[in-house]
N, C-alpha and C positions, 0 to 999 in steps of 0.2 A: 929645666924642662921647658921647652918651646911652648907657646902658647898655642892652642889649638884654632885654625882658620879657619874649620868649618862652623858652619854657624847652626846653635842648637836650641830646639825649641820647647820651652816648658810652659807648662800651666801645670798654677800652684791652686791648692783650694785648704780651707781648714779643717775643722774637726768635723769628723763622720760618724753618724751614728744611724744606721739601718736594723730597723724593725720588723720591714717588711718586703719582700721581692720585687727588687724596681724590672727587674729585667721582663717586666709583662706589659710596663707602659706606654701607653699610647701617644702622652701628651707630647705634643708637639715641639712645647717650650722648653722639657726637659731634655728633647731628644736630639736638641741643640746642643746642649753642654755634652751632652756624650757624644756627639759629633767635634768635639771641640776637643777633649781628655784625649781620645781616641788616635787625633792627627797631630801630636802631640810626641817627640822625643821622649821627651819625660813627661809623667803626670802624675802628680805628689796630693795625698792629703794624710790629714793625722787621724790615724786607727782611734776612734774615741772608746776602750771598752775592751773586752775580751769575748774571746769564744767559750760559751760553755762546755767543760766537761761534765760527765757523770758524776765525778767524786769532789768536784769543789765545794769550797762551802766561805760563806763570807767571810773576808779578814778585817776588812776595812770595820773600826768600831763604830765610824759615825760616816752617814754620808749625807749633806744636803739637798741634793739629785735623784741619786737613785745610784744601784748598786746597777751595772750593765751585764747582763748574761747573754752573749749574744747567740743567734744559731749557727750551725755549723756551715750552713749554706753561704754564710756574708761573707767571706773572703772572696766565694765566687761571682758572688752580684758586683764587688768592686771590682773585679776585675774584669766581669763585662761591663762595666760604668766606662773602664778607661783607665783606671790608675795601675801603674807599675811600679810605683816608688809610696812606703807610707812610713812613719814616726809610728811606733808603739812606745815612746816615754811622754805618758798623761799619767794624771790621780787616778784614772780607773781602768790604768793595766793593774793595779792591786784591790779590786774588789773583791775579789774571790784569789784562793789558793793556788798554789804552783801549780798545779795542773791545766787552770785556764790558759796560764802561758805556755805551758806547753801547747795544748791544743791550737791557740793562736797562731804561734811558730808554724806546725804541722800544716793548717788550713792553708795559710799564706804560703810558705814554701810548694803547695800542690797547685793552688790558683796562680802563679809564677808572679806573685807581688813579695819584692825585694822590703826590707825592714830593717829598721836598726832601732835600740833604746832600751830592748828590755831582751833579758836572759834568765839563764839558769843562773850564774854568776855576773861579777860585776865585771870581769872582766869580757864575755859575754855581752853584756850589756853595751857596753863601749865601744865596741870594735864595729868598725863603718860595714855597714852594706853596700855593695857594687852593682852598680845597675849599667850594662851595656849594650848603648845605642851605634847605628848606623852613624850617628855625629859627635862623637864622643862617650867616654868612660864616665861615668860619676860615682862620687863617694858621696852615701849619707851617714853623718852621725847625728844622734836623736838624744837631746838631754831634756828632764824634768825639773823643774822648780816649783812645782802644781801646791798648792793647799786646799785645802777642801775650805768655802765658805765661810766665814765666822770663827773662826780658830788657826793656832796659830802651826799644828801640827802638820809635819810634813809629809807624803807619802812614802813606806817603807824602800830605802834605797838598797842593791843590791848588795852583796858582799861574795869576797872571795875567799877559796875554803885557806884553810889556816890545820893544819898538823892533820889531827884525828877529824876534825869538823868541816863537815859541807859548806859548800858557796853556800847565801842564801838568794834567793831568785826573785828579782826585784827590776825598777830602774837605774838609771845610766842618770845620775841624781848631783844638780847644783844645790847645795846646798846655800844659806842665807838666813841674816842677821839684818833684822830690823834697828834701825836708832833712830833714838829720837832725838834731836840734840836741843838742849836749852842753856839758857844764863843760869849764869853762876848762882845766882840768889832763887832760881827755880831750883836748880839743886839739892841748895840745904833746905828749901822747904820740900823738898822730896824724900830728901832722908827726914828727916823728922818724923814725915808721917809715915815714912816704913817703919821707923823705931814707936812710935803710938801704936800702930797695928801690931806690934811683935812679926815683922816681916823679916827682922836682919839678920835669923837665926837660920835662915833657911838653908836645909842642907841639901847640898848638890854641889858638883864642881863647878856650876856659874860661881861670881865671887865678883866685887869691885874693882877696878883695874884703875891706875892714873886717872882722875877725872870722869871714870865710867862707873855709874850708878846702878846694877840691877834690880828688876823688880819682880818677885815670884811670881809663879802665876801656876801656883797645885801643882799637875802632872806637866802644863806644854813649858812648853820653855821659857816663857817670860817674854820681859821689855826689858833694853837698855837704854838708860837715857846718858849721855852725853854731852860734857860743860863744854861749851862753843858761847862765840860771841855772834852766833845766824841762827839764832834756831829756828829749826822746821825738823821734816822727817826725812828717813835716808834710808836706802837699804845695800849691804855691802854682804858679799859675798865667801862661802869659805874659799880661798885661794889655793886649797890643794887641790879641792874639784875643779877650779878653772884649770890649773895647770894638768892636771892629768885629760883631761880633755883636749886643751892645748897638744898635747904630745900627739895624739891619735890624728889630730886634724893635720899636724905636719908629718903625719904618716901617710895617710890617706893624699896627700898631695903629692907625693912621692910615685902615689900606685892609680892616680886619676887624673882626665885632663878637669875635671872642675871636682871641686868640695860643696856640698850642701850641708848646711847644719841649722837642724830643727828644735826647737827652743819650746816646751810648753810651759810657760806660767801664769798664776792669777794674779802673780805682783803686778802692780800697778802705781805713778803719783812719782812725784821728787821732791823737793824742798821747797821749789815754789809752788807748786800745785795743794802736796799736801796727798795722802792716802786716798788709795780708789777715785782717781782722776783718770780721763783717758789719756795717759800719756807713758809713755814707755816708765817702768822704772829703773833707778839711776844704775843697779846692780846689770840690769840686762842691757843697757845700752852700753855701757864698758865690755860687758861680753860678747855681744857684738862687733865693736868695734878691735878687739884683743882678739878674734875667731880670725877674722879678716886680714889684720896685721900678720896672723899666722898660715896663711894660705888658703880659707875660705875666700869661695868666690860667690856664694850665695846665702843670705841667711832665711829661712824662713820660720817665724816665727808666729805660736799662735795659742790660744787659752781664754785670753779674754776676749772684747770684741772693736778690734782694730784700733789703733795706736797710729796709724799712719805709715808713711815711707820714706826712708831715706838714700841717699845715694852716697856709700862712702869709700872714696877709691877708684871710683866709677863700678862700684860693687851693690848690687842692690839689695840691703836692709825691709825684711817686709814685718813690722812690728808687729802684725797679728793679721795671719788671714782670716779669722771669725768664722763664721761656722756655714761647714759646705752641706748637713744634712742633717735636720734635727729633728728625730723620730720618737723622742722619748716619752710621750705621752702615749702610746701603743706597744708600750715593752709589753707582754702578755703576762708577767709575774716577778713577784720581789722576794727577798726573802723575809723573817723575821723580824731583823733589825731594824729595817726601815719601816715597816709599820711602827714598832715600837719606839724612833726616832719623833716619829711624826703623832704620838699618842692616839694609836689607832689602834681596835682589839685586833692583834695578828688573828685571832682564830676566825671574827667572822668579818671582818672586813676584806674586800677585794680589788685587786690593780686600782679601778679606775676612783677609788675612795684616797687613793694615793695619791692619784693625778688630780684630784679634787682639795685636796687637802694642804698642798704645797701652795705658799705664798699667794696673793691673785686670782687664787684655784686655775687651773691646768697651767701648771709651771712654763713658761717660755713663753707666754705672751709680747713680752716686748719683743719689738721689731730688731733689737738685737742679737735675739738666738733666732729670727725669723727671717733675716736679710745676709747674703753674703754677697766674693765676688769668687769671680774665675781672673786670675793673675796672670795673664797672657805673657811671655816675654822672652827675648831671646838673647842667648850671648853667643862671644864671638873674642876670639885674642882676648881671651879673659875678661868682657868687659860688656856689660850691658848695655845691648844694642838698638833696645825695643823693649816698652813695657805697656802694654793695656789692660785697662779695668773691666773686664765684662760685670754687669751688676745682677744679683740673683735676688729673687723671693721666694719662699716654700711654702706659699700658699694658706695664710693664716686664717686666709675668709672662708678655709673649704672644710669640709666634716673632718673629722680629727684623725682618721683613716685614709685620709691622703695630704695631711700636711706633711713636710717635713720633705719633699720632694724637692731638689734643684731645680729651679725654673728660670729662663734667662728674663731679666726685668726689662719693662718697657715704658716709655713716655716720663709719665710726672714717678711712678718708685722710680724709676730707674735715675733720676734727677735727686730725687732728695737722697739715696743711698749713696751715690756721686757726691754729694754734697757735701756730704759728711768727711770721708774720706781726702776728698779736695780741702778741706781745713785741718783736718791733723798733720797731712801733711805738708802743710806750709810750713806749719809751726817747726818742722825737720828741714826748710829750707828745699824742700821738691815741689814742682810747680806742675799741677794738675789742669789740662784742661778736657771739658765734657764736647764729645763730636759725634750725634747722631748714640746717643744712649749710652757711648762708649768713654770713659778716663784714658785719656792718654799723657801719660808722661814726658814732659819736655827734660831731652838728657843733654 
């Protein structure tokens, strides 16, 4: 397939979460990014949440967050925001029951926002979405690797039906294995004291492998520790989920002039870092780098809060766009569970005892669910042409009823959010420089 000459313009943004109708806004600053989404070939962010239905009801057993019921209106506020392309594989397309996805689907296919990640089935789930511009065709495929906070469980991945039994309706799901590698003589003092604890008994099809160690852990899946002469931590992936993804994206290159493939995880750290560092983890930088080899031409990826940027191939790697809209302190209701998560009476306690109650008190304080960017950038002959930072803030100094708005950053934010991202990406070898509020990538 010939490379495509015309040249195609995209802004990327991260995960969205609206609570309330932006399209009545007046502010100025935000009304810059929607002027910006707007003029915009493509314009991508990741669906954070579902649309409620009538009949769902929560699946998820534990959430740290909050469970997301969205209304039926939000597909259409994004799609007057600007966005025609979004990721529905997050932790919290599985808050609520198949019906939310459905509804999801429904809302979006009316609002004309293209989606790929999550299905009825898995195989549903997988299959790219086509988004067709005046400057090209694109494929998106959308995979999750999400965990919810403090644990090690994954969110339910979809499946596909089998004889008499239904698909179940889920994500488009990489799955992943934590190790920890250590010496030799850490080893045997790690068996030991799983044999002290009565641990080695444990039944399940984990079991010991050549040099590999497990260690129970009740219901989630445990730790493996692994005899190396480097130890640190690692995280490696299950290889049939990359391969079957693999398959799809050399499909989709078949039937697109560009590939996009959106990545939501809260892995994070490698072996020299070490866990929850901000730096890509080692599992998702090989799928990255394997996506591309295989005919992506874009990766964007996003869950935690920015990792930096790499260029590989002349392909631009976006390790975490971080968050384009975070409303979650104005959800208007929760269910059950999360009161009861958070040791709060469900019967007479309300929303904002939620919002009070989480870490901090009103969850999202730091400046990283409170700062994003806008991903300006354009390709051309397959190859990244142009890449700029626009930098954002949603407004953390203002009543809690209009935080969480896209706003474009100015002066000293717009410098220290630049700043940030200008050193992680070093560390990937791309070279950021700031002109006039703006990141500009030297390619």
């Amino acid at each position: 397939m010939s490379a495509n000459s015309k040249t195609l313009s995209l802004m990327a943004s991260g995960s969205a979460m609206y609570t309330r109708k932006v399209s009545v806004s007046k502010d100025p600053d935000f009304l810059k990014v929607v002027d910006k989404l707007r003029n915009a070939d493509v314009s991508f962010m990741n669906f954070e949440g579902q649309i409620g239905h009538p009949d769902a009801y929560p699946i998820k057993p534990y959430s740290f967050a909050s469970y997301f019921f969205g209304e039926k209106w939000i597909a259409k506020e994004y799609a007057w925001t600007g966005f025609n392309l979004t990721s529905l594989a997050n932790n919290h397309m599985n808050d609520w029951s198949h019906h939310a996805i459905e509804e999801s689907i429904k809302q979006l296919d009316e609002a004309g926002i293209v989606y790929a990640g999550a299905g009825m089935n898995l195989t549903a789930a997988r299959e790219p979405g086509y988004l067709d511009t005046p400057n090209g065709r694109v494929a998106l495929i959308s995979i999750d690797s999400s965990h919810e906070q403090g644990e090690f469980v994954q969110p339910p991945m979809a499946s596909d039906p089998k004889g008499k039994f239904k698909g179940r309706p889920g994500n488009n799901t990489i799955r992943y294995d934590v190790i920890i590698d250590a010496k030799k003589e850490t080893i045997d003092q790690l068996k030991k004291i799983r044999k002290d604890l009565n641990l080695d008994k444990f039944r399940g099809r984990e079991k010991d492998k050549d040099k590999h160690l497990f260690f129970p852990n009740g219901g989630n899946p445990g730790l493996t520790f692994r005899e190396s002469n480097e130890p640190g931590f690692t995280t490696i992936s299950y290889q049939k989920d990359v391969d079957a993804n693999i398959k799809w994206i050399k499909n989709a290159k078949e039937m697109a002039d560009y590939v996009i493939v959106s990545h939501h995880t809260h892995a994070n750290g490698n072996k020299k870092t070490g866990p929850y560092a901000e730096v890509p983890a080692d599992f998702v930088k090989k799928f990255a780098h394997d996506a591309i080899d295989a005919g992506a031409d874009i990766c964007l990826f996003h869950g935690m809060h920015g990792k930096g940027i790499e260029i590989y191939k002349d392909k631009p790697i976006f390790y975490d766009l971080g968050w384009f809209s975070w409303m979650v302190e104005t959800l208007p209701r929760f269910p059950y569970d999360l009161y009861d998560n958070w040791e709060l009476d469900p019967y007479n306690s309300l929303p904002i005892d939620i919002t009070n109650a989480r870490p901090a008190g009103q969850f999202g304080v730091s400046p990283l669910w409170n700062q994003g960017f806008l991903f300006d950038f354009k390709m051309k002959e397959g190859k990244a042409i142009d890449i700029k930072l626009h930098p954002m803030h949603m407004g953390r100094d203002k009543p809690m009823w209009e935080r969480g708005l896209p706003r474009i950053a100015k002066g000293k934010i717009a410098e220290e959010i630049l700043t940030r991202q200008v050193e992680m990406s070093k560390e990937l070898g791309t070279e950021i420089i700031i002109e006039n509020d703006i990141g500009v990538v030297k390619l």
